[in-house]
C-alpha positions as CSV (number, residue, x, y, z in Angstrom):
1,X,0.0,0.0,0.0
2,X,1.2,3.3,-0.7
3,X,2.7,5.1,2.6
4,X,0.6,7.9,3.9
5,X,3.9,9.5,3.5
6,X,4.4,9.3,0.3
7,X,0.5,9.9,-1.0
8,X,0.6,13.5,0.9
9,X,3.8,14.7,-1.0
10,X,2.5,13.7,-4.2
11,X,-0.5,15.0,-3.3
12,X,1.2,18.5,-2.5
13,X,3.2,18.5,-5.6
14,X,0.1,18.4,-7.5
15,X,-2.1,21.2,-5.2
16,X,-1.1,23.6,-7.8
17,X,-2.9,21.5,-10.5
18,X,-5.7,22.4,-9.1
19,X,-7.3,24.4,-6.1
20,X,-9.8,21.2,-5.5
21,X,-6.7,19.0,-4.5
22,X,-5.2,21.8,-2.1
23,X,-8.7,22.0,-0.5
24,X,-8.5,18.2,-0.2
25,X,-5.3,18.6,1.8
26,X,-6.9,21.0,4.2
27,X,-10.2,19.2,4.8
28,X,-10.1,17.8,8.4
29,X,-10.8,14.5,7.0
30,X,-7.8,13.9,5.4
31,X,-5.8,12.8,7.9
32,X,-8.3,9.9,8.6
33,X,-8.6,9.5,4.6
34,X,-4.8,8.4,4.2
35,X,-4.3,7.1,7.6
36,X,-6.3,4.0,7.1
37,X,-4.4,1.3,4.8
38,X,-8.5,0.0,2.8
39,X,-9.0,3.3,2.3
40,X,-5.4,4.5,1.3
41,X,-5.4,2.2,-1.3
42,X,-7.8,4.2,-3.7
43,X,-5.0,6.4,-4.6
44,X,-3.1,3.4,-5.7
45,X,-4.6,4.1,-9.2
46,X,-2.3,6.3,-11.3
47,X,-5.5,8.4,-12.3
48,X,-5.5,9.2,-8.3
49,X,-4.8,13.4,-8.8
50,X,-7.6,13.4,-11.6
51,X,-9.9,11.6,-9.6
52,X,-9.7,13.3,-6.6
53,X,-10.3,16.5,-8.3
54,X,-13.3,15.3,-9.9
55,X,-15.0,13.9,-6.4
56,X,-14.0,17.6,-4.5
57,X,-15.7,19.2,-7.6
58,X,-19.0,16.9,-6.5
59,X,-18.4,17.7,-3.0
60,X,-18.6,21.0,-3.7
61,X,-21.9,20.8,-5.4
62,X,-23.5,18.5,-2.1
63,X,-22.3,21.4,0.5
64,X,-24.1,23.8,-1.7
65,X,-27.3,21.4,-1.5
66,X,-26.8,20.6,1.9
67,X,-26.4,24.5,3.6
68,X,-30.0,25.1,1.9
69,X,-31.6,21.9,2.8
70,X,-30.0,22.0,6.5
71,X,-31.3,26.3,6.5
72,X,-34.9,24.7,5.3
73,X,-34.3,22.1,7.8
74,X,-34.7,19.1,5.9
75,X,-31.0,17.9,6.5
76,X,-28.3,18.6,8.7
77,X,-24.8,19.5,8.3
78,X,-23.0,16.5,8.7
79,X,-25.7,15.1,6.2
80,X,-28.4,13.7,8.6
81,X,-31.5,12.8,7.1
82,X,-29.2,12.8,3.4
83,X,-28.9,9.8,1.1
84,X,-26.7,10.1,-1.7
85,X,-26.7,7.5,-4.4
86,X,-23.6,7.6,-6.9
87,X,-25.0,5.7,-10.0
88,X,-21.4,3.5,-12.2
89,X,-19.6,4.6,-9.4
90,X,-16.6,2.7,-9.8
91,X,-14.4,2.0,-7.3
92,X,-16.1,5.4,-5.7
93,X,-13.3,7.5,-4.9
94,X,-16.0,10.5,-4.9
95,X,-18.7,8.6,-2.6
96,X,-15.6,7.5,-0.3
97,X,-15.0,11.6,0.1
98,X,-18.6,12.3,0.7
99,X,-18.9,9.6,3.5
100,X,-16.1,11.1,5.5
101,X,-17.1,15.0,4.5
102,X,-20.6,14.4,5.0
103,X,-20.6,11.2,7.9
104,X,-24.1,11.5,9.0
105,X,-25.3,10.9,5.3
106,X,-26.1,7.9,4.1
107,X,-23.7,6.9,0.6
108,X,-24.8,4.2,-1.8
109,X,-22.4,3.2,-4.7
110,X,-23.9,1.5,-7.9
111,X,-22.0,-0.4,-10.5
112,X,-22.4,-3.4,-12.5
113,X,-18.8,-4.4,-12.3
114,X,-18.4,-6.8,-9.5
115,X,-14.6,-7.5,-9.7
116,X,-13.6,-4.6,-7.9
117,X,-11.0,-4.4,-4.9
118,X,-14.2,-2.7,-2.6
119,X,-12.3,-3.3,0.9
120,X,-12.5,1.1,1.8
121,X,-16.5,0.8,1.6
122,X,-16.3,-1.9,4.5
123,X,-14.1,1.2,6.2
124,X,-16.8,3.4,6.2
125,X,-20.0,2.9,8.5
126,X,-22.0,5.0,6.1
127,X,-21.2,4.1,3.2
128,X,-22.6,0.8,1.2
129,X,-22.1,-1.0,-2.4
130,X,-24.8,-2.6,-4.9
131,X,-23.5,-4.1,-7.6
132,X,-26.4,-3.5,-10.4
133,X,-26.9,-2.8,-14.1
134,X,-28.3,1.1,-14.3
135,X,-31.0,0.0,-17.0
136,X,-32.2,-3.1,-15.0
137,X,-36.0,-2.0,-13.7
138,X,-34.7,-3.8,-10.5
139,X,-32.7,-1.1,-10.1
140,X,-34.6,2.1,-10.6
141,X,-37.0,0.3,-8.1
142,X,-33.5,0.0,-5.4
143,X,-32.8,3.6,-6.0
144,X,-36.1,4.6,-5.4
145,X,-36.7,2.9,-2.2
146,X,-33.4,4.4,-1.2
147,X,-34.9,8.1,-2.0
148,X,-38.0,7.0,-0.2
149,X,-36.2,6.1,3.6
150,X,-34.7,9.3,3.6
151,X,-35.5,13.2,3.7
152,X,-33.6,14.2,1.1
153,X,-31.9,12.5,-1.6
154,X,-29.5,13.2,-4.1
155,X,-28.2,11.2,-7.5
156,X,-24.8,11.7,-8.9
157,X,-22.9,10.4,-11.6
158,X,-19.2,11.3,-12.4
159,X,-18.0,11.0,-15.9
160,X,-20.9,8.9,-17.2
161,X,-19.9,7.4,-20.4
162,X,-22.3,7.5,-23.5
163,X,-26.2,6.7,-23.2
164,X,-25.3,6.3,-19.4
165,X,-26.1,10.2,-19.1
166,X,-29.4,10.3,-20.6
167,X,-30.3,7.1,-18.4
168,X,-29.2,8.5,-15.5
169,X,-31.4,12.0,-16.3
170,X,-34.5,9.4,-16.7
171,X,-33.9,7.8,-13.5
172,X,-33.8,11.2,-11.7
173,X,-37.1,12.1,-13.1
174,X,-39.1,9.2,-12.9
175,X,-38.3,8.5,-9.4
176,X,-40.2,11.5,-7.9
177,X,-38.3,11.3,-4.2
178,X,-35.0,12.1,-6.0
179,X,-35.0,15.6,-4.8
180,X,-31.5,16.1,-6.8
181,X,-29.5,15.2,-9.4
182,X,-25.8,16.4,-10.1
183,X,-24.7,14.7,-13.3
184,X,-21.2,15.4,-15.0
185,X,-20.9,13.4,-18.5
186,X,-17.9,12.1,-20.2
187,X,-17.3,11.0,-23.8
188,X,-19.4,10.6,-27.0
189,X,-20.4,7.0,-27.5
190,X,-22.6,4.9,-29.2
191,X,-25.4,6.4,-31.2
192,X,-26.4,9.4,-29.3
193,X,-22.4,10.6,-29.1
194,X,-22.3,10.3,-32.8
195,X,-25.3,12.1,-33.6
196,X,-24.1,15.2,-30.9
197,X,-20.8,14.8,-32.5
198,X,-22.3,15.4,-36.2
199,X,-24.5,18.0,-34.9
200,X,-21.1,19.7,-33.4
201,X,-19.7,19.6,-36.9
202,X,-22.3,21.3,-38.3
203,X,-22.4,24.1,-36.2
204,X,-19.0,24.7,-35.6
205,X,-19.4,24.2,-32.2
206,X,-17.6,22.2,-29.2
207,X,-18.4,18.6,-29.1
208,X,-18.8,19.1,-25.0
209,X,-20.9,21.9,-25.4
210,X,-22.6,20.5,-27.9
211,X,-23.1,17.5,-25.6
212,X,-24.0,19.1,-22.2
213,X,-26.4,21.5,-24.4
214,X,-28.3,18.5,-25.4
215,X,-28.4,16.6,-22.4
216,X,-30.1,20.3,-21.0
217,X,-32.9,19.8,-23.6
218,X,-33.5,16.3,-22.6
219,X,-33.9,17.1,-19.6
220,X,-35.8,20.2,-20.1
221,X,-38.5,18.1,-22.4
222,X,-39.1,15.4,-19.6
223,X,-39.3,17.8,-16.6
224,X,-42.0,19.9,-19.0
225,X,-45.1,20.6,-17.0
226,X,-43.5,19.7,-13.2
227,X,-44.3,22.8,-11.6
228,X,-41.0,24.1,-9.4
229,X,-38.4,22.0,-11.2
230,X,-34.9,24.2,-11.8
231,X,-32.1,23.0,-14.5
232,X,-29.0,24.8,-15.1
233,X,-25.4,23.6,-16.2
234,X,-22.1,24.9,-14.2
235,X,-18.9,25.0,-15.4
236,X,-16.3,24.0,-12.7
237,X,-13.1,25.1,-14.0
238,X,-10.8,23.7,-11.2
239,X,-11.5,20.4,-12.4
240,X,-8.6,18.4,-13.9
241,X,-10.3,17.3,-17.1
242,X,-11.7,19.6,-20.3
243,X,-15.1,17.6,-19.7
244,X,-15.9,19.7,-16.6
245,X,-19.7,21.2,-16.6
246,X,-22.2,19.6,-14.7
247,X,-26.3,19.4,-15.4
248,X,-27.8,20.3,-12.1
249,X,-31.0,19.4,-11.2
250,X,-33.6,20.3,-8.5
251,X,-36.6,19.5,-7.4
252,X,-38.5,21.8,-5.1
């Protein structure tokens, strides 16, 4: 396993890469991050600085959620009352973050891929693995009893590859108690990247934009006629990765 040692001055040689890793280093969980050996071993991965940029940027979107839901008094700060449901979540370097920066929440990581080294999610008291297949009805009906045992609840998906975007947006809207949903998309693939990607072409436009622009309309077309329902897409610029907006979503 990588010495604690070792992970904190790569770690620091890297802060300037981006202000999400030296906010990492300062967050009071750190220390308990890297100190223990199932958990260290996430950053074993050589993708490690990338990664943890990416799951600060998703933090970062929660605490927003969370300081209005805990003011409204549907959650509180440490995440009571909060379920958070990470949809192809990997290995789950981001959910890992949010169970130690948000420990009274409840974190649920989702992935079809059950050959995974998942030792840091028995770690964590709060935070819980289901190995399932996004478009399996089996699994909407999990998330949705998830949303249901708990006051507020929010769906994320980091990098989401493909058609796995547009799924994801129509889980988050046909499971009503899914208050939330903060969804950052990856690549073009299959069918629906290539038709974005021809569409890009023949505008002159970005492929990303073009892509995140899209993904808006999709949204916008099945939330049509749900009274309170806000949608915008932020650009987080301190991530380590061009592919860096995220489609917010919010029920009221």
């Amino acid at each position: 396993t990588l010495p604690a040692a070792r992970l904190l001055e790569i770690l620091s040689i890297h802060s300037s890469d981006s202000p999400h890793i030296a906010a990492f280093l300062a967050e009071p969980c750190f220390a308990a991050m890297v100190g223990d050996d199932r958990v260290r071993r996430l950053f074993e991965m050589r993708s490690r600085v990338k990664e943890m940029g990416e799951a600060y940027s998703v933090l970062q979107q929660l605490r927003i959620l969370v300081a209005e839901w805990t003011i409204a008094g549907t959650c509180g700060a440490e995440g009571e009352g909060l379920t958070i449901i990470d949809a192809c979540s990997g290995r789950g370097m981001g959910p890992t973050l949010l169970s130690y920066a948000l420990p009274a929440a409840r974190v649920l990581m989702i992935d079809a891929n059950a050959n995974m080294e998942l030792s840091h999610v028995a770690a964590r008291p709060n935070l819980a693995f289901l190995r399932a297949d996004l478009y399996a009805a089996s699994t909407v009906a999990a998330i949705a009893a998830e949303a249901r045992s708990a006051r507020a609840c929010v769906l994320t998906g980091m990098h989401l590859c493909g058609a796995l975007s547009p799924k994801l947006i129509d889980v988050a809207v046909a499971v009503e108690e899914i208050d939330a949903l903060v969804l950052c998309p990856c690549c073009l693939k299959g069918a629906h990247g290539a038709a974005v990607a021809r569409a890009a072409e023949e505008r002159g436009t970005d492929a990303y934009d073009t892509l995140m622009e899209t993904l808006q309309a999709i949204c916008e077309r099945e939330v049509a006629g749900v009274p309170g329902v806000s949608l915008r897409v932020v650009r987080d610029e301190h991530m380590i990765s061009p592919r860096n907006c995220f489609l917010l979503m919010r029920r009221p």
